[in-house]
C-alpha positions in Angstrom: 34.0 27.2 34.9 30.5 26.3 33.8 29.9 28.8 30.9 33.9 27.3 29.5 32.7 23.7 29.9 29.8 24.9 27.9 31.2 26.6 25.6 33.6 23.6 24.7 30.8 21.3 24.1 29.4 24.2 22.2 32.7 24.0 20.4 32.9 20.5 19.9 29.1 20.0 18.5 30.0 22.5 15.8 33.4 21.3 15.0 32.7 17.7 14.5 28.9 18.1 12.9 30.8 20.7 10.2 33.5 18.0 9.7 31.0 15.2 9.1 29.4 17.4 6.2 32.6 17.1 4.1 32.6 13.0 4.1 31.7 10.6 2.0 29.4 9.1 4.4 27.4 12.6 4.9 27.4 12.6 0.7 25.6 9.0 0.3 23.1 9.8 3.4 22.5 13.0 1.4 21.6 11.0 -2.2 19.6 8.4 -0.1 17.7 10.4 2.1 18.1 14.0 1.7 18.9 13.9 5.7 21.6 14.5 7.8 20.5 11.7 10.4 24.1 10.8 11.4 25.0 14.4 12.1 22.2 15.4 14.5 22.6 11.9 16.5 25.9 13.2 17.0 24.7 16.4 18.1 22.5 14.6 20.6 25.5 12.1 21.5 28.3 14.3 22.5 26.3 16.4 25.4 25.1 13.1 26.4 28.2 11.1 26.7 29.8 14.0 28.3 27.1 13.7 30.8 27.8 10.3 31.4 31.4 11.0 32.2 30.2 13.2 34.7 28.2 10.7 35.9 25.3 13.2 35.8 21.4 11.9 35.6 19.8 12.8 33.0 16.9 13.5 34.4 18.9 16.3 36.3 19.4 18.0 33.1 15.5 17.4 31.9 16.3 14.7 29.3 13.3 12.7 30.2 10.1 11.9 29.0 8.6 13.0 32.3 4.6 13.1 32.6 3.9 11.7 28.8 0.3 13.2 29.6 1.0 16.3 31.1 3.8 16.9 28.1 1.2 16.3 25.4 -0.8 19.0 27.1 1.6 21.7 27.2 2.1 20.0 23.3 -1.3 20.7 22.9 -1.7 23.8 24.0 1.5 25.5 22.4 0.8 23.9 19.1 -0.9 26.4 17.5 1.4 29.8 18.1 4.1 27.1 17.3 1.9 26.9 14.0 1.5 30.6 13.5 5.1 30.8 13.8 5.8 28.4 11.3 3.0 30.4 8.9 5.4 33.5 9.4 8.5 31.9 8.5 6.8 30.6 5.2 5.3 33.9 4.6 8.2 36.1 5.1 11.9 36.0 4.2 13.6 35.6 7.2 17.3 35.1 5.8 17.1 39.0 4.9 17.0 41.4 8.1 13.5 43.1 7.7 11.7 39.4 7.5 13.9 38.4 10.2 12.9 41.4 12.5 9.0 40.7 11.7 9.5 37.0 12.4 11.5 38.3 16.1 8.6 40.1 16.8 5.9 38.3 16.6 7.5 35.1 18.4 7.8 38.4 21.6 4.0 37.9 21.0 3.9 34.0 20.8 6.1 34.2 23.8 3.9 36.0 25.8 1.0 34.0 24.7 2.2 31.0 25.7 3.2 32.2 29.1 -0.7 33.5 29.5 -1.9 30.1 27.9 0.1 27.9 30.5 -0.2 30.2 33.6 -2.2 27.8 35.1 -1.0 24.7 34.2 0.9 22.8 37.4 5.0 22.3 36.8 5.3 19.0 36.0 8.2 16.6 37.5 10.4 14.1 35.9 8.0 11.2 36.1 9.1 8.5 34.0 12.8 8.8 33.1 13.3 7.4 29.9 16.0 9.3 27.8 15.0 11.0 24.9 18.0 9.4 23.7 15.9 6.0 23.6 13.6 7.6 21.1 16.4 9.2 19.4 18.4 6.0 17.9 14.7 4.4 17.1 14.5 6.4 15.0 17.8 5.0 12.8 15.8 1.8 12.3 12.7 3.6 10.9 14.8 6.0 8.5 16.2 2.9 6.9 12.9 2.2 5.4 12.8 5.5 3.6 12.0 4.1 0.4 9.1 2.3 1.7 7.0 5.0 4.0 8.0 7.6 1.4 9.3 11.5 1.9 6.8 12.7 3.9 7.3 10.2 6.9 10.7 10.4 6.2 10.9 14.3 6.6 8.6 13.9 9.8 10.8 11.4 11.5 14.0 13.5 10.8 12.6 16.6 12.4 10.8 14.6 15.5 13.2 12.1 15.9 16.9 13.7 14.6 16.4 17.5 14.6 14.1 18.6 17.5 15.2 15.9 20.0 19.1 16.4 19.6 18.8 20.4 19.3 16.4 20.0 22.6 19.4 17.9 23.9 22.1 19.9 23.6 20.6 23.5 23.9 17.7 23.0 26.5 18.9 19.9 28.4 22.6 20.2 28.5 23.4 24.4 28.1 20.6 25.7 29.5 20.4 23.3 32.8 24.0 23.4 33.7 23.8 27.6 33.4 21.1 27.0 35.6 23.3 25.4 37.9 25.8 28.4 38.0 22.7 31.7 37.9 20.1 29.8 39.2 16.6 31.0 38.4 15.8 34.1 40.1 13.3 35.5 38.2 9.5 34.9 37.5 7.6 35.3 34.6 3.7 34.2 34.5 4.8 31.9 37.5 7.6 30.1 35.8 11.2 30.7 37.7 14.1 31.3 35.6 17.5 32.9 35.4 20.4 33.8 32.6 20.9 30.4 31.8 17.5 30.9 29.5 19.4 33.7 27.6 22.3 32.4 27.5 21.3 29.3 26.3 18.8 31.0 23.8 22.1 33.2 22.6 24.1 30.3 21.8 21.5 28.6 20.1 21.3 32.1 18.2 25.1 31.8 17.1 24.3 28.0 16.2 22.1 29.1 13.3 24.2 32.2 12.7 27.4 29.4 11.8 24.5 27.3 9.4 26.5 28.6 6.0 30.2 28.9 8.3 31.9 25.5 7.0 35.8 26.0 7.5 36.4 22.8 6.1 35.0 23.5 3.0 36.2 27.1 2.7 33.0 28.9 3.6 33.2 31.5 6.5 29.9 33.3 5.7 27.5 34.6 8.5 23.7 34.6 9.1 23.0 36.9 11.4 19.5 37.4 10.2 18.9 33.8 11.2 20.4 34.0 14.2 18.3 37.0 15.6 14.8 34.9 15.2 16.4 32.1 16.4 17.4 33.5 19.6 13.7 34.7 20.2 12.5 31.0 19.2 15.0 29.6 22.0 13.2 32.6 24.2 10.0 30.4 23.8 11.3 26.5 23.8 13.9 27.2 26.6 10.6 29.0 28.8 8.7 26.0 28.2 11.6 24.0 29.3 11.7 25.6 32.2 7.5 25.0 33.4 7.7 21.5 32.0 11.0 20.6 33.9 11.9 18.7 30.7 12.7 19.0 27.1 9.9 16.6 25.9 7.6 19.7 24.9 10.3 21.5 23.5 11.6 18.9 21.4 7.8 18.0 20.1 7.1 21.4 19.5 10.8 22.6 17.5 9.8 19.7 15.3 6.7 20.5 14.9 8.3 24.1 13.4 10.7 22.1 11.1 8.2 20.2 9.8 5.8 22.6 8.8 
């Protein structure tokens, strides 16, 4: 029952978010800002309102800000294989198999460094509850300035605000925590418990970037499968930090942090 409920939101995200591409709204945000704000709020909005329905906490499925501290830590210490991940993807061609292969390999490396790295860093609870949600639609406000804090700030607020937050949302704090509730976490690796819900929802985040240049609506049914096997690794590493921090604040920091660069 879980892994269909998931698998409609899943559905949903990428039915709507496709649809929004073909309107005239998504065609003026595009010669304004060069952003798709409006599509990755609703990204972030649909797990979360389907939540709410439930009457689920958030903080249940680690959509919190938790320890601010203790999250910049784990920030701080992931930031730089985040970094030399980012340096790979600029390097190499990772829409082509062999670049995408080199790129899945060394994030099995980053992954196992940052497992080392935080070994002995405490598992932090969900201290201070406020949804990333909050932080999300702040960000609307700021992004209607664009013309006066100029492209750069503009292209950091849609990948730390928009893109890492609402892909954090849905993958890491929806998918991944309510397969947790179904496999549990069983497993252990460098002190860190998890279970199939980490592959799972690393898989789906996988297919998510394999559907990037899939637009039924506008009569494209291509495939990236390239993208999709790197992308799988990289939810390898966000969904294990998910799972020490007990929250998606790292994660989200962090996967903007890799857009941006």
């Amino acid at each position: 029952m879980a892994f269909i409920e998931v698998l409609f939101i899943f559905s949903l995200v990428v039915i709507i978010y496709r649809a929004l591409l073909t309107t005239s709204l998504n065609v003026w945000e595009n010669r304004i800002f060069d952003r798709n704000f409006l599509e990755y709020l609703i990204i972030a909005a649909i797990p979360l309102v389907f939540l709410i329905i439930k009457r689920k906490k958030f903080s249940e499925y680690g959509i919190s800000t938790g320890n601010v501290k203790y999250q910049l830590d784990i920030v701080t210490i992931c930031a730089i294989p985040i970094i030399v991940l980012s340096i790979s993807l600029f390097i190499l061609d990772w829409k082509h198999w062999e670049g995408a292969l080199i790129v899945s390999s060394i994030e099995i490396v980053l992954l196992y460094i940052i497992a080392w790295s935080l070994r002995k860093k405490p598992a932090a609870g969900n201290v201070n509850t406020s949804c990333m949600s909050v932080f999300l639609m702040s960000g609307i406000l700021l992004s209607g300035s664009a013309s006066l804090i100029g492209n750069i700030a503009l292209t950091f607020i849609f990948f730390f605000v928009f893109v890492g937050p609402a892909e954090e949302i849905l993958f890491r704090g929806y998918i991944q925590s309510r397969l947790n509730e179904v496999f549990g976490r069983p497993y252990c690796f460098f002190g860190v418990n998890w279970g199939m819900g980490l592959i799972i929802a690393s898989l789906i985040f996988g297919l998510w970037h394999v559907l990037n240049p899939f637009n039924p609506f506008l009569g494209k049914f291509d495939l990236a499968w390239q993208w999709g096997l790197w992308t799988f690794f990289a939810g390898l590493i966000f969904g294990f930090i998910r799972e020490k921090t007990g929250n998606i604040t790292a994660p989200a920091i962090l996967h903007g942090l890799l857009n941006f660069l």
